[in-house]
C-alpha positions as CSV (number, residue, x, y, z in Angstrom):
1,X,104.4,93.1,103.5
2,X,102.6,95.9,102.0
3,X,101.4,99.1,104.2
4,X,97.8,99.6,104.4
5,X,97.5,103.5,103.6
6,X,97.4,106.8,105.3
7,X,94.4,105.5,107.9
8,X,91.7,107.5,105.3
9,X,91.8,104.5,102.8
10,X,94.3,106.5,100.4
11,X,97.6,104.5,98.8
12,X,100.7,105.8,100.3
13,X,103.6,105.8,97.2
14,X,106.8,106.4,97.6
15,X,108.8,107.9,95.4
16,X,112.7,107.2,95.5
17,X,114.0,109.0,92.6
18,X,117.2,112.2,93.0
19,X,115.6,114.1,90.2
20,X,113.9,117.6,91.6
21,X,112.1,117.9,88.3
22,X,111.1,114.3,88.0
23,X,109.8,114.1,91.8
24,X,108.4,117.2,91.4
25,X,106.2,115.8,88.4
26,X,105.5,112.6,90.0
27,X,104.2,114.2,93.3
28,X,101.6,116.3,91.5
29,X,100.2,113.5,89.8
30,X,100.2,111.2,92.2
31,X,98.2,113.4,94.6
32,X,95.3,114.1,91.8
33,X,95.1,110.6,91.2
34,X,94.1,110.9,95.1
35,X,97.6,109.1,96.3
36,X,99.4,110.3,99.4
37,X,103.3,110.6,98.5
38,X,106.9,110.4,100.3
39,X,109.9,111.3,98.7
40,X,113.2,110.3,98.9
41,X,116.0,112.0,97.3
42,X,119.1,108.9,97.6
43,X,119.0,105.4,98.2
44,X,119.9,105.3,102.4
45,X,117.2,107.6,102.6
46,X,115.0,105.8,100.6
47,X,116.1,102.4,102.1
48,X,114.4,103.8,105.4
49,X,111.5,105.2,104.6
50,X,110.3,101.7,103.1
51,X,111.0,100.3,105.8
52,X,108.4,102.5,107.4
53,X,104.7,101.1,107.9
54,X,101.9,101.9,105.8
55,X,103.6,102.0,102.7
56,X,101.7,100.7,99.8
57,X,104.2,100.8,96.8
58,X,107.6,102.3,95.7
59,X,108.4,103.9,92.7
60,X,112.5,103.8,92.3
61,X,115.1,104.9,90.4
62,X,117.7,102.3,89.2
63,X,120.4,105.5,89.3
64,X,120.2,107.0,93.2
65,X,123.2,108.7,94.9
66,X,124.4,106.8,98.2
67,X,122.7,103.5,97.3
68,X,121.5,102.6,93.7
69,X,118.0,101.2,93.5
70,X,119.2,97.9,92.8
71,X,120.9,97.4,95.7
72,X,117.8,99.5,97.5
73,X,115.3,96.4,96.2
74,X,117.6,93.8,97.2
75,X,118.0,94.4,100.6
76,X,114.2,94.8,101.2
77,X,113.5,91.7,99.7
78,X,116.4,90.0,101.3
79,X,114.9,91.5,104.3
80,X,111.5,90.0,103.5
81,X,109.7,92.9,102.8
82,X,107.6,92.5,99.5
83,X,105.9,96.3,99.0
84,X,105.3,96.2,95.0
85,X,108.2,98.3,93.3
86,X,107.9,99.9,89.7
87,X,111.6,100.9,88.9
88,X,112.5,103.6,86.5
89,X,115.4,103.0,84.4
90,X,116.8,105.0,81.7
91,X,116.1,104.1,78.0
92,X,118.3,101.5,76.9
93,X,119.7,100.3,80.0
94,X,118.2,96.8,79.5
95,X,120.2,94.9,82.0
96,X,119.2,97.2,84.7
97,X,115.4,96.5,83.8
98,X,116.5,92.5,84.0
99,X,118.0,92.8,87.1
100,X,115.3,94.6,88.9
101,X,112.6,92.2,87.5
102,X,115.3,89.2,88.5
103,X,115.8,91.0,92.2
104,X,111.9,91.0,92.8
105,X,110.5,94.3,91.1
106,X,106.7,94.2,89.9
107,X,107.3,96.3,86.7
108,X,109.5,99.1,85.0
109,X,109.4,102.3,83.3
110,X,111.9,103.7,80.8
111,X,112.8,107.4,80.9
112,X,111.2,109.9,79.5
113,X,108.0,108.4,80.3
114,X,104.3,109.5,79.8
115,X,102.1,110.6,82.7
116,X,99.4,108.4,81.4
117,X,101.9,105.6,80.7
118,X,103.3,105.7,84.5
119,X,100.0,106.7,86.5
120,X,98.0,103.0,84.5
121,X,101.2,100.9,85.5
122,X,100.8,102.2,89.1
123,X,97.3,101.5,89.2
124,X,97.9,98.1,87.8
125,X,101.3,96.8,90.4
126,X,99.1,98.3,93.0
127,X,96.1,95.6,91.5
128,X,98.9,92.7,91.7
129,X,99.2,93.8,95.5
130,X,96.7,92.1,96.4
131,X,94.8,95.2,96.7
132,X,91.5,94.5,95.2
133,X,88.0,92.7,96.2
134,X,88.7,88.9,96.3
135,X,87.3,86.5,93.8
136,X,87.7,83.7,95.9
137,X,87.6,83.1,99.6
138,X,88.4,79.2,100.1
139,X,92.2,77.7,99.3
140,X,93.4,76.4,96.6
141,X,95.9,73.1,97.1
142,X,98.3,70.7,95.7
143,X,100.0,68.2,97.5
144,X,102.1,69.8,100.1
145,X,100.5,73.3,98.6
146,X,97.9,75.8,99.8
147,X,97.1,79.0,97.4
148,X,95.0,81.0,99.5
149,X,93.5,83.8,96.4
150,X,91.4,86.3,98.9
151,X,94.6,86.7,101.3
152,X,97.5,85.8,98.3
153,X,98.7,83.4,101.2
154,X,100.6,80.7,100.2
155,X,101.7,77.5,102.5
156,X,103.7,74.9,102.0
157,X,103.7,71.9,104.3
158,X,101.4,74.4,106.6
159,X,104.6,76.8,107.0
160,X,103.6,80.3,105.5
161,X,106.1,80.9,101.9
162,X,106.8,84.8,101.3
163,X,106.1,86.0,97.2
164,X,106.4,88.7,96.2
165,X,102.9,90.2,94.1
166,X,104.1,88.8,90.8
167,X,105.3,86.0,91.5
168,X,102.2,85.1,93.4
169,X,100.4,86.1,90.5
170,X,102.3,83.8,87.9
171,X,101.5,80.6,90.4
172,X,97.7,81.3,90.3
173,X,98.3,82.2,86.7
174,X,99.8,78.9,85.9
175,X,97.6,77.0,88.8
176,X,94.4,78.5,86.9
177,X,95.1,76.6,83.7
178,X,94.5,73.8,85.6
179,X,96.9,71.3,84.3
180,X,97.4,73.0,80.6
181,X,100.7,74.2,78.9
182,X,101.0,77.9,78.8
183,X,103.9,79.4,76.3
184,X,105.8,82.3,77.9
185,X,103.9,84.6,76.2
186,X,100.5,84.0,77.3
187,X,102.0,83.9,81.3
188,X,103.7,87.2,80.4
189,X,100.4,88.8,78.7
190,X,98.3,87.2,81.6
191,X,100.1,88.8,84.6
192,X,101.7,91.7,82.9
193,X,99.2,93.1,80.2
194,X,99.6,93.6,76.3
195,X,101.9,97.0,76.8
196,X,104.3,94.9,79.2
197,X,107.9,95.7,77.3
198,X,110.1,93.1,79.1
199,X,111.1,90.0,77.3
200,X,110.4,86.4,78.0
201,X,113.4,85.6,79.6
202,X,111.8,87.5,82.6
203,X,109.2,84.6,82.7
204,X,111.6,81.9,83.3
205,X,113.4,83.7,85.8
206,X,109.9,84.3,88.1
207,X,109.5,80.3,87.4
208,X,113.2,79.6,89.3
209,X,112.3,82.0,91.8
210,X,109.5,80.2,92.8
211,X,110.5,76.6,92.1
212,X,113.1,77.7,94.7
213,X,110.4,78.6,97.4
214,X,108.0,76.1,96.6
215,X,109.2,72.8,95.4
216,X,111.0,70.4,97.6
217,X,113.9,69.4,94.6
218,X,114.1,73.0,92.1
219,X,116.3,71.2,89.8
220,X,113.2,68.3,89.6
221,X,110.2,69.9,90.2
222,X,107.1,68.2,90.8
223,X,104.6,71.7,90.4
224,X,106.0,74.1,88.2
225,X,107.3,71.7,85.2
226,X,108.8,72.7,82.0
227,X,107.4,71.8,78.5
228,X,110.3,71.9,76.8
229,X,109.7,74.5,73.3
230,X,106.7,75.4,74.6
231,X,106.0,76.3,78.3
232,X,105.1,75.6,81.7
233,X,102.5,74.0,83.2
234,X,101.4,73.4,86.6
235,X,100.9,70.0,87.8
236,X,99.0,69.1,91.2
């Protein structure tokens, strides 16, 4: 699970990334957006400073000396930790922007990257967290489902299931529509924004990921049902 800040209500970020300059950059901005930062110069150092409480979000380089990020984001997540992670990839390394969304990550940035650019998608993964005022306080349920919006708790059959932010996000996204067909690009504008790059392959893959936690058959799911040539839709 996510951290809970430095104690004075300030986001903790940290930044996983071998590039003095780059961490250098990042840590200034950070700090005047009123962030507190950690750094980590390689993976196996990074690997264990996440695993430290109070950690709100990582930012993390696909390419990282000891331990590349990739492997860094799949062993937290296959150790059930779910802090949001923006990676940073370099431009034109599209599989390794797949691959992190695939393994689990909330978004990605492409180097060289604009402060503006970087600082809005932080603000916005950090959103996803789970981080803001709740719109709703009572559950939400389906069958053998409970979508709990104010704690972004979901249960099935009463036994707590662990999402990730986005993939949270693309349930109550699709559970919101409330029984209507959504294409892959209104799912992908709706939880990503309009400046999202990634393509809507990355949609599908969130919809196996949680068909796989969620659904009692994945291969005939009851919830999470494809339109075929259109969408998805959620069915209670």
């Amino acid at each position: 699970m996510a951290g809970l800040g430095d104690g004075n209500g300030r986001r903790t970020i940290l930044v996983i990334e071998d590039d003095p300059s780059i961490t250098m950059g990042l840590e200034l901005n950070l700090k005047a957006e009123g962030y507190e930062v950690i750094l980590a110069y390689d993976g196996e150092e990074g690997l264990d400073k996440a695993r430290m409480e109070g950690v709100d979000m990582l930012i993390l380089d696909v390419m990282l000396p000891r331990l590349n990020g990739l492997e860094v984001l799949r062993t937290l997540r296959r150790e059930g930790r779910e802090t949001p992670v923006l990676m940073l990839s370099a431009r034109g390394a599209e599989i390794d922007k797949v691959m992190g969304l695939e393994l689990g990550a909330e978004d990605y940035v492409t180097k060289p990257f604009g402060v503006a650019e970087l600082m809005a998608r932080v603000r916005a993964v950090l959103r996803r967290g789970g981080k803001g005022v709740p719109v709703r306080t009572s559950a939400l349920r389906a069958g053998a489902l409970e979508i709990n919006p104010a704690t972004r708790e979901v249960k099935r059959s009463g036994v707590n299931v662990e999402l990730t932010a986005t993939e949270f996000d693309v349930l109550l996204c699709l559970f919101g529509a409330k029984g209507r067909v959504l294409s892959r690009e209104q799912i992908q504008s709706h939880v990503w924004g309009q400046g999202h790059h990634g393509t809507t392959r990355t949609v599908d893959n969130f919809l196996l990921q949680l068909r796989s936690k969620l659904e009692d058959d994945p291969g005939e799911p009851k919830h999470l049902v494809t339109v075929r040539g259109v969408g998805y839709r959620f069915v209670s």
